[in-house]
Phi, psi and omega in degrees: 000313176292336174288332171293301156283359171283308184294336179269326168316305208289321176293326179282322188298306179299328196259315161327293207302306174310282196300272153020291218271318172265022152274305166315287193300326180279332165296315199278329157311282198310318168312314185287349177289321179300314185308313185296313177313285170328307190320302172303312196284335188293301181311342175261340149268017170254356162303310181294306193303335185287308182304312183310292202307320157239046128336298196289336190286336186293324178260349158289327169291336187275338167261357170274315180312308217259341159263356139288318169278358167290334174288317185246355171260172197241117160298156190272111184328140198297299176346340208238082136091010194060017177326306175100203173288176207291328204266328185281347166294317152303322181290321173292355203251004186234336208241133165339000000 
């Protein structure tokens, strides 16, 4: 009879821990998803903000070029069909 009830203590105690034990790991589950979650959503907005910029850095090169060639191409005389200069005929031909 006392071997019985040892055996039966000693079986609840192993079935506490075994749950205890898988309970911990589905809580530390749950945690790395939330961590991953955030993570992901931080990466994405720092993605959007990178595309803004160089977005923003593409039309700034397209406007200092176009203030450097301005500098440097010698406009084309009007005479030729009203074409205008040299520089605005690059520009319809580089800018949206």
């Amino acid at each position: 009879m006392p071997m019985l009830a040892l055996t039966i203590v000693t079986m609840g105690v192993m079935a506490m821990v075994a749950i205890t034990f898988g309970q911990a790991l589905a809580r530390r589950q749950q945690a790395q998803m939330v961590v991953d979650a955030a993570a992901f959503a931080g990466a994405s907005e720092q993605a959007k903000g990178m595309n803004t910029i160089a977005r923003i850095n593409e039309k700034e090169v397209g406007i200092f070029n176009g203030i450097v060639l301005s500098q440097v191409v010698p406009p084309a005389p009007i005479g030729r069909g009203g074409r205008g200069s040299k520089l605005w005929l690059w520009l319809r031909s580089h800018l949206p």
